[in-house]
C-alpha positions as CSV (number, residue, x, y, z in Angstrom):
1,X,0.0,0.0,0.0
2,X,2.7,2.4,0.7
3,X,4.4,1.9,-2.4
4,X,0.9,2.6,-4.4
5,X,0.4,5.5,-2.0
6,X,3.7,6.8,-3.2
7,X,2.9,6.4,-7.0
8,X,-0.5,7.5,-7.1
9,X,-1.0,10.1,-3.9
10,X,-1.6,12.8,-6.4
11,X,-4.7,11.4,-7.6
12,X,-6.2,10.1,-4.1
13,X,-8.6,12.8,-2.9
14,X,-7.5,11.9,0.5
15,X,-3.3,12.3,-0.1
16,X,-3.6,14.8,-2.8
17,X,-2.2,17.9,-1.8
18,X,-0.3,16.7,1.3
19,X,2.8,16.8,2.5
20,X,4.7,13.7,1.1
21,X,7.0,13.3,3.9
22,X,4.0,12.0,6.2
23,X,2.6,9.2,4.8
24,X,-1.1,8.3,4.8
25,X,-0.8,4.5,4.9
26,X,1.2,3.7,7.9
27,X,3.3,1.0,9.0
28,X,1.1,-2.5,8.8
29,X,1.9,-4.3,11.5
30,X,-0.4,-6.5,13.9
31,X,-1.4,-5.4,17.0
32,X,0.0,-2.0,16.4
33,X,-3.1,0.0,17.2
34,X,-2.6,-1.1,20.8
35,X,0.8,0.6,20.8
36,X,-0.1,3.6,19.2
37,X,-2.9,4.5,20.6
38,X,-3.9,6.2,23.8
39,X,-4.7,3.4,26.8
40,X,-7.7,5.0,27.2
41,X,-8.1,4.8,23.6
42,X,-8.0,1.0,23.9
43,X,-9.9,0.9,26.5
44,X,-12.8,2.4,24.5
45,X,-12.3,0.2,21.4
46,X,-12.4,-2.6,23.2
47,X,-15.5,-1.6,25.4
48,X,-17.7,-1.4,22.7
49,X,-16.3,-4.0,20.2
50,X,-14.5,-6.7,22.3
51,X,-16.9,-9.2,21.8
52,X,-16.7,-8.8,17.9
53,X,-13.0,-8.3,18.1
54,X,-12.7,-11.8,20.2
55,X,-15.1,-13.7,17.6
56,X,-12.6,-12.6,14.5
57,X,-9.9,-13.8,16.1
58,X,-8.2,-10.5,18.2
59,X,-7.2,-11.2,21.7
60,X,-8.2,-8.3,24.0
61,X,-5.7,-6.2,26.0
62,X,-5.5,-7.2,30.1
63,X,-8.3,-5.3,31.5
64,X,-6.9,-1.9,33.2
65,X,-10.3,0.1,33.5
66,X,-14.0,-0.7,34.2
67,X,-16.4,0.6,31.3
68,X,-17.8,3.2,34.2
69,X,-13.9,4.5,34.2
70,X,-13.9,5.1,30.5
71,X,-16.9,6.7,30.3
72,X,-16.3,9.4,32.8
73,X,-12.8,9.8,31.0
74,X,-15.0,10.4,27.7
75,X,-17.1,13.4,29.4
């Protein structure tokens, strides 16, 4: 994808006009949304779609807040 994105970014609507030193399709690597993103982040992804992510095949993080805790850290 990266490759493409460097070909062809002119002609996407959402890389055209960007700066070409920040790429839109980042690295690919699994798992890696738990690394770059937020705890709390995680916390919230996996609230509302654990279930669905467990039934595809994604093991969920360690549990480090209740749901209660991530909703007050929403408001």
């Amino acid at each position: 994808m990266r490759e493409l994105e460097q070909r062809q970014s002119e002609e996407w609507i959402a890389t055209k006009n960007r700066r070409q030193d920040i790429p839109f399709v980042r690295v690919a690597k699994s798992g890696g949304w738990k690394t770059m993103l937020p705890a709390v982040s995680v916390d919230v992804i996996e609230s509302a779609w654990g279930p669905l992510m467990e039934t595809v095949g994604y093991q969920r993080t360690p549990a480090r807040m209740t749901e209660s805790t991530v909703i007050q850290n929403l408001a």
